[in-house]
C-alpha positions as CSV (number, residue, x, y, z in Angstrom):
1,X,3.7,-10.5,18.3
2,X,5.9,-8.3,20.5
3,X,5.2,-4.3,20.2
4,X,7.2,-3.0,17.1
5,X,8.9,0.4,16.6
6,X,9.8,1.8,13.1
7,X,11.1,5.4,12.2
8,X,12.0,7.1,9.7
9,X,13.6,11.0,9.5
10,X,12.6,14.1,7.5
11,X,14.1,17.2,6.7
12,X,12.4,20.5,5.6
13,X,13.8,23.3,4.1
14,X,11.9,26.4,2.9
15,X,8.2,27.2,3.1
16,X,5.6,24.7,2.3
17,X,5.1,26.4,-1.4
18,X,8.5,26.8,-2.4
19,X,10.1,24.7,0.2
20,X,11.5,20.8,-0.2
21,X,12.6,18.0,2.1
22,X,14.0,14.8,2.1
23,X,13.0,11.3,3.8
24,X,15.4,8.7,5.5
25,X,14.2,5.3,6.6
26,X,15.5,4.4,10.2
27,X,17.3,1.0,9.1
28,X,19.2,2.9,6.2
29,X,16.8,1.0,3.7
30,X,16.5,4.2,2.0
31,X,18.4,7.6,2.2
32,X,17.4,11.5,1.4
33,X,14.7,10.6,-0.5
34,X,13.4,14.4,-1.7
35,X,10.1,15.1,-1.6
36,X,8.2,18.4,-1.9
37,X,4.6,19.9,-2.5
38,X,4.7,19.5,-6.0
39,X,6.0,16.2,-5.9
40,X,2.4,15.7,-4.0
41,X,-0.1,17.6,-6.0
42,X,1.5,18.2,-9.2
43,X,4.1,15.7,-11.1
44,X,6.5,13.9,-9.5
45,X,9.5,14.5,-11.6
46,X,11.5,11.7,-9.7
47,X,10.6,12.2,-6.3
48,X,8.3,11.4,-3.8
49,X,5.5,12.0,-1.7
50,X,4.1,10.9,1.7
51,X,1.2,9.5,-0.4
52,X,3.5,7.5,-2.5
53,X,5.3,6.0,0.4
54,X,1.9,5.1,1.9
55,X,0.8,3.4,-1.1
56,X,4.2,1.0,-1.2
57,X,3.5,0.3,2.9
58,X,0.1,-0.9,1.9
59,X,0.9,-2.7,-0.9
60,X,3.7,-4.7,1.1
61,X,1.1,-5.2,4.3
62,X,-1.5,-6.4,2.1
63,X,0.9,-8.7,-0.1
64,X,2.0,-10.3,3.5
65,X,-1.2,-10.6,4.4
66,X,-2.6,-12.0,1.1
67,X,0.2,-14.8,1.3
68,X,-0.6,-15.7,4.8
69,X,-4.4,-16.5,4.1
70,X,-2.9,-18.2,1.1
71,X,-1.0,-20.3,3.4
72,X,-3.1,-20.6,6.5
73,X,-5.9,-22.3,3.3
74,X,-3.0,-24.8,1.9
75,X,-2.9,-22.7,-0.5
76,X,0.6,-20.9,-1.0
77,X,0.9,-18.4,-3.1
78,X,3.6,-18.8,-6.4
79,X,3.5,-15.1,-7.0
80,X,1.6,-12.1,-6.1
81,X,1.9,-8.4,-7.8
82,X,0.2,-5.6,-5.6
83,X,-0.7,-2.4,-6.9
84,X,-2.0,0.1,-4.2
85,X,-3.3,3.6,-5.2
86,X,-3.9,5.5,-2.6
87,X,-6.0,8.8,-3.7
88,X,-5.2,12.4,-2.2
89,X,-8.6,14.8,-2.5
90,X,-9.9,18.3,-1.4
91,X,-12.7,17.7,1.1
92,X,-14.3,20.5,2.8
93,X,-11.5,22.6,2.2
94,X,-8.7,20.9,3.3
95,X,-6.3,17.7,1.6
96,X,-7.2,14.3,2.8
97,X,-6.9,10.6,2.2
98,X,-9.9,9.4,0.4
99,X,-8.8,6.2,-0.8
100,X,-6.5,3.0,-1.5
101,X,-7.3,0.9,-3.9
102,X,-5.2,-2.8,-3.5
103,X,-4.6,-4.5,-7.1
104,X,-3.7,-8.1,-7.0
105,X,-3.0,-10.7,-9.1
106,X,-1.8,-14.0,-8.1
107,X,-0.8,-17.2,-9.2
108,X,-2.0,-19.6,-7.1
109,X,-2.4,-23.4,-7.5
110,X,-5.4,-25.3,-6.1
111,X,-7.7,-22.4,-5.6
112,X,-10.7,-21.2,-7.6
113,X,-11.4,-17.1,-8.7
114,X,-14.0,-17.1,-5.7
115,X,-12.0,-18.6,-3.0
116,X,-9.5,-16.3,-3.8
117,X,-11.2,-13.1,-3.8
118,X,-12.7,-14.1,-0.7
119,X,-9.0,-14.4,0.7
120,X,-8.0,-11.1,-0.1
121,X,-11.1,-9.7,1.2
122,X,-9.9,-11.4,4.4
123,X,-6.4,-10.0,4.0
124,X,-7.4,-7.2,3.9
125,X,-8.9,-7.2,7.0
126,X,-6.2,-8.8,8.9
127,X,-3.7,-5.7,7.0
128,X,-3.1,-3.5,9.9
129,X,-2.7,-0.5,7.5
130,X,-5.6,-1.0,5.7
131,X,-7.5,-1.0,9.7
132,X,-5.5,2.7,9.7
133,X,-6.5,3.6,6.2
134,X,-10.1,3.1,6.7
135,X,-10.6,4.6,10.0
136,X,-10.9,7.9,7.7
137,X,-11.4,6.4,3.9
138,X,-12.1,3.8,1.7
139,X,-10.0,0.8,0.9
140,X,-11.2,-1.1,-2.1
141,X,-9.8,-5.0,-2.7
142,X,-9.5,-5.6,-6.6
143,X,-8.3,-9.8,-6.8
144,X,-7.6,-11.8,-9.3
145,X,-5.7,-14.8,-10.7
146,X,-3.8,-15.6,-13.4
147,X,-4.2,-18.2,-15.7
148,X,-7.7,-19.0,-15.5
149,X,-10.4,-19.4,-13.2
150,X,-8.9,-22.7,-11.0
151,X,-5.0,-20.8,-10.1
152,X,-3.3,-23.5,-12.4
């Protein structure tokens, strides 16, 4: 795979307290979306949050990655729903990433509930930002499929 670029742009306005900002995604996929302190530690009220964003990157990694073990097995995936939360913490005085915890379920034909959780375990070791999340916390893999124990 070639090197690949992405950016995105932020704007700030204010101090960190009272202040708020908005993030643009580099292909125009998104525009000015606003963000803000609260939006990060308190309620959301609409907006978002660097954390947020995070968890959605994840997700999306970790759902490619899934469906390319799927595939790699002979096993394509019909349908896969990802649910990363990632977890924002005080540790030794200061706000960090603690963890990200990947919910999947999947339906999947021709694979048992064993095979598949080892799949995703694999996943998510091939997910290049679950590599970056864990170089300073803990991602957890939560599979499993729907409609039984056999994918059918």
């Amino acid at each position: 795979m070639p090197r690949v670029q992405r950016e995105a742009n932020v704007t700030w306005e204010g101090n960190v307290a009272r202040g708020s900002g908005a993030i643009t995604a580099g292909t125009g996929a998104f525009e000015e979306l606003p963000y803000s302190l609260a939006t990060r530690i308190e309620r959301m009220d609409g907006k978002t949050s660097p954390e947020e964003l995070l968890a959605a990157a994840h997700a999306a990694c970790f759902a490619m990655s899934v469906a390319g073990e799927l595939t790699s097995a002979g096993t394509p995936p019909e349908h896969l729903d990802v649910t990363a939360t990632v977890t924002l913490d005080e540790v030794d005085g200061s706000h960090r990433i603690v963890s990200s915890e990947l919910l999947t379920r999947a339906r999947v034909a021709g694979i048992d509930a064993a095979g598949f959780e080892r799949l995703a375990q694999v996943a998510s070791e091939g997910c290049t930002l679950s590599k970056l999340i864990e170089a300073s916390a803990k991602v957890t893999v939560n599979a499993s499929l729907e409609g039984g124990t056999d994918g059918d």
